[in-house]
C-alpha positions in Angstrom: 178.1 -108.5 151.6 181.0 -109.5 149.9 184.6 -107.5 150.3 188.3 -108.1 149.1 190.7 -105.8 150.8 194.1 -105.6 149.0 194.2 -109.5 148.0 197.4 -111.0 146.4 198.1 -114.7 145.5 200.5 -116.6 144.3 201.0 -119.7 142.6 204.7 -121.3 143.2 206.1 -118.0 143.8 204.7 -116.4 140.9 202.0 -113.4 141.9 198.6 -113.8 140.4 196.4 -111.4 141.8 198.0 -108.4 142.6 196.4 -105.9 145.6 192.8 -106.8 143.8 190.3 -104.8 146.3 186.3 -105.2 145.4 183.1 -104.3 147.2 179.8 -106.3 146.3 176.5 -105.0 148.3 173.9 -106.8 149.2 171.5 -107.0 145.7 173.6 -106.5 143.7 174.7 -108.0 140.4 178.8 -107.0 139.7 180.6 -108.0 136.9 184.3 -109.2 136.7 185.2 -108.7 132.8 188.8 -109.5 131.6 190.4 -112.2 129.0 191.6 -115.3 129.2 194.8 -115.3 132.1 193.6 -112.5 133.9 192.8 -113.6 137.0 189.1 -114.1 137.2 188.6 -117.8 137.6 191.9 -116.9 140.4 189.7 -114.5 142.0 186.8 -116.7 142.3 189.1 -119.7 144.0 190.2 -117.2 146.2 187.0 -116.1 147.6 186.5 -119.7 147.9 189.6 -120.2 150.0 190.7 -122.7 147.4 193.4 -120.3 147.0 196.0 -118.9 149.8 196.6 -115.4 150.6 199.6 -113.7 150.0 198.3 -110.7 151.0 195.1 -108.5 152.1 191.9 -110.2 153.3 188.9 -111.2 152.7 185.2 -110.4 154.4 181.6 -112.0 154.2 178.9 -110.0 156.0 181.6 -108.0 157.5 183.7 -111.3 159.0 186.8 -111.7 158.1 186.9 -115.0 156.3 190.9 -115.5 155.6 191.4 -118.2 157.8 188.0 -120.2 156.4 187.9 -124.1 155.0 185.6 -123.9 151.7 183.3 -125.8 153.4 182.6 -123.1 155.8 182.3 -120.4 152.9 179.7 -122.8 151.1 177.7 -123.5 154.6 177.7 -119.6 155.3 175.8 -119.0 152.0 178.6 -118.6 149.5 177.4 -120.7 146.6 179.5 -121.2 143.1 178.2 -122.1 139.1 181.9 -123.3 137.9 183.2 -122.9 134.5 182.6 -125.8 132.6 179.2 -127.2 135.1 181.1 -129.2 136.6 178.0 -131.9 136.9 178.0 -135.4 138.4 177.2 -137.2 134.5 176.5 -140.7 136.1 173.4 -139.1 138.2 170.2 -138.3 137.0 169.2 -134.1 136.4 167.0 -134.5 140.0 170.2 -136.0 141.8 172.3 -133.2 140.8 169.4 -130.9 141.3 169.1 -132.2 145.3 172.6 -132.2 146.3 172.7 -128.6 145.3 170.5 -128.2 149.0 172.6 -130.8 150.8 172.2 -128.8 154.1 168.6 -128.7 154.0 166.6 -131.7 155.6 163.5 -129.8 155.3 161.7 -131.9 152.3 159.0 -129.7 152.0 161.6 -126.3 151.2 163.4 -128.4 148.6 160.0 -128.9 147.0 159.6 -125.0 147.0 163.2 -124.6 145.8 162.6 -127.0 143.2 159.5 -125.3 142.1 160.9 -121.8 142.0 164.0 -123.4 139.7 161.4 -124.9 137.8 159.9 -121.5 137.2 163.6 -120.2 135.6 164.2 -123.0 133.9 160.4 -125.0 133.1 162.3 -127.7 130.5 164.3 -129.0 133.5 160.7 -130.7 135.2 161.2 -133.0 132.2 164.4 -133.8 132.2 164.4 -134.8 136.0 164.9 -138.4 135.5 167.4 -138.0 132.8 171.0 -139.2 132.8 172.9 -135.5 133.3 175.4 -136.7 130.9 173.1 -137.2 128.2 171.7 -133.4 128.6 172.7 -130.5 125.7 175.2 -127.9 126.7 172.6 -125.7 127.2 170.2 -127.9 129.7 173.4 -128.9 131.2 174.0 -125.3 132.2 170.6 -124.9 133.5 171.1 -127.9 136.0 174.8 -126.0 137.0 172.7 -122.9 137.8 170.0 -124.8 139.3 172.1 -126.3 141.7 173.4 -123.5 143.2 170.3 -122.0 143.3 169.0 -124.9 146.0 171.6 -123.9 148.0 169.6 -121.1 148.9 172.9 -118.7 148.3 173.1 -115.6 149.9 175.4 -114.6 146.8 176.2 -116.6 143.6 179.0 -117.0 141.9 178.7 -117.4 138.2 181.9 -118.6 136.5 181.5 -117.8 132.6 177.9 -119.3 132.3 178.0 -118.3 128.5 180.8 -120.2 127.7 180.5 -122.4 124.7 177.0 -121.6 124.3 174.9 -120.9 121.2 173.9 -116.9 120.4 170.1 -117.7 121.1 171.1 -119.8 124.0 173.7 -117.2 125.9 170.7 -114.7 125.6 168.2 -117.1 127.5 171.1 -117.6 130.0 172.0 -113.7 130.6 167.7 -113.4 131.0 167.7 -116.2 133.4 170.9 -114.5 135.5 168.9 -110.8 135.7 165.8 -112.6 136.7 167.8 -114.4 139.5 168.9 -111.4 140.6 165.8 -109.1 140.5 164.6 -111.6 142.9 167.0 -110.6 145.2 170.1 -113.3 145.1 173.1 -111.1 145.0 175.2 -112.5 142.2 179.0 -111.9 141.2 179.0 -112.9 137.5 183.0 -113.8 136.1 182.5 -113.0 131.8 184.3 -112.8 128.7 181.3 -111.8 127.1 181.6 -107.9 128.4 178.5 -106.9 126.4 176.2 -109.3 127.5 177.5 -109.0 131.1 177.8 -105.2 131.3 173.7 -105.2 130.0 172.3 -106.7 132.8 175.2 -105.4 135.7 174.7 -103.1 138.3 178.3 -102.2 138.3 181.7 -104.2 137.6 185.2 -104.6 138.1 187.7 -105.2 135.1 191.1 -107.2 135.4 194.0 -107.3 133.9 197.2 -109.5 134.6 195.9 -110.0 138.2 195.5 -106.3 139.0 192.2 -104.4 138.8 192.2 -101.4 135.9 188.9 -100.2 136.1 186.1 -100.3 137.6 182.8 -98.5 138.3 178.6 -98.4 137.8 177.3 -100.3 134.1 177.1 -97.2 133.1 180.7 -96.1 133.4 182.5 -98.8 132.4 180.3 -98.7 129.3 181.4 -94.9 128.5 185.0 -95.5 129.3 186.8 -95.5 125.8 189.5 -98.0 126.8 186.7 -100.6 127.9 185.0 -99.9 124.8 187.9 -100.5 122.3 189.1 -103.7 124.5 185.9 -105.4 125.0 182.6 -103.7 123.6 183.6 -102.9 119.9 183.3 -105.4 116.6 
């Protein structure tokens, strides 16, 4: 569904991603671990084409999307969850909830979109007419989910959904990702949190100073004694 072929970026001269080459099927749910500075939130604004290629190319349902305007990556079915919600805090939960399907003039499939949603995330029917300022970290991160879910992606991309959450609340939030995706919606999920990530992954991709080091099934990555000193001990 989803392939980078040798990307490289650059931000004034200075490389970022470095010959980064991925493969995401359709169904799946992939990883992208690494730290802080390694390129993931890069790798996501590339995809995007929020980003300019230095080098390789990218391809979405086997076109090659290099030359694309993000709005024609969103309108072909790529949908994104950015770090940090990224919600409009002025408009109420349902507002932010409806632009989320922007595309769709068909009131009766928002309904059904808005009923599945409510299905993931039930507390969010209440909170409809609430300021989304006003919302907890947690609720806020279910609208930034919700959202991209009424786009009716194709694939989702999660950037660090977990982040700044509490322990009981980043294991409702990893639940609600595997649920999305045993429905079907093929998800790329950007972590820190390798564990958590690497529990509900079908396979995954770790980066390192812009350059990909490792990479293979869950299963793998969680034998492989280098990812389990740098990310999956203590």
């Amino acid at each position: 569904m989803l392939r980078l072929d040798n990307v490289s970026t650059q931000y004034g001269g200075v490389p970022m991603l470095r010959q980064v080459s991925m493969n995401i099927e359709k169904g799946e749910l992939v990883s992208l671990l690494g730290s802080n500075g390694a390129g993931k939130t890069t790798t996501l604004k590339t995809i995007l084409r929020l980003v300019p290629l230095a080098g390789g190319d990218i391809f979405f349902e086997g076109i090659p999307i290099r030359s694309w305007k993000t709005h024609q990556v969103i309108e072909a079915g790529i949908r994104v969850v950015p770090e940090g919600r990224r919600l409009f805090p002025k408009m109420t939960v349902l507002e932010n909830l409806r632009l989320g399907a922007f595309h769709e003039d068909d009131e009766e499939e928002i309904q059904r979109r808005l009923t599945e949603m409510f299905q993931l995330f039930p507390r969010l029917r209440e909170r409809l007419p609430q300021i989304a300022g006003t919302l907890s970290g947690g609720e806020q991160g279910m609208v930034a989910i919700g959202r991209g879910l009424m786009g009716n992606p194709k694939i989702l991309l999660l950037d660090e959904p977990s982040l700044g959450l509490a322990p009981l609340l980043v294991d409702e939030f990893f639940k609600a990702i595997r649920r999305i995706s045993e429905k079907g919606t093929t998800i790329l999920l950007i972590e820190q949190n390798a564990r958590k990530a690497l529990a509900i992954a079908t396979s995954g991709y770790v980066l390192q100073k812009g350059q990909i080091v490792a990479q293979g099934t869950r299963e793998a990555l969680c034998q492989n004694d280098a990812i389990q000193k740098a990310y999956l001990r203590g």
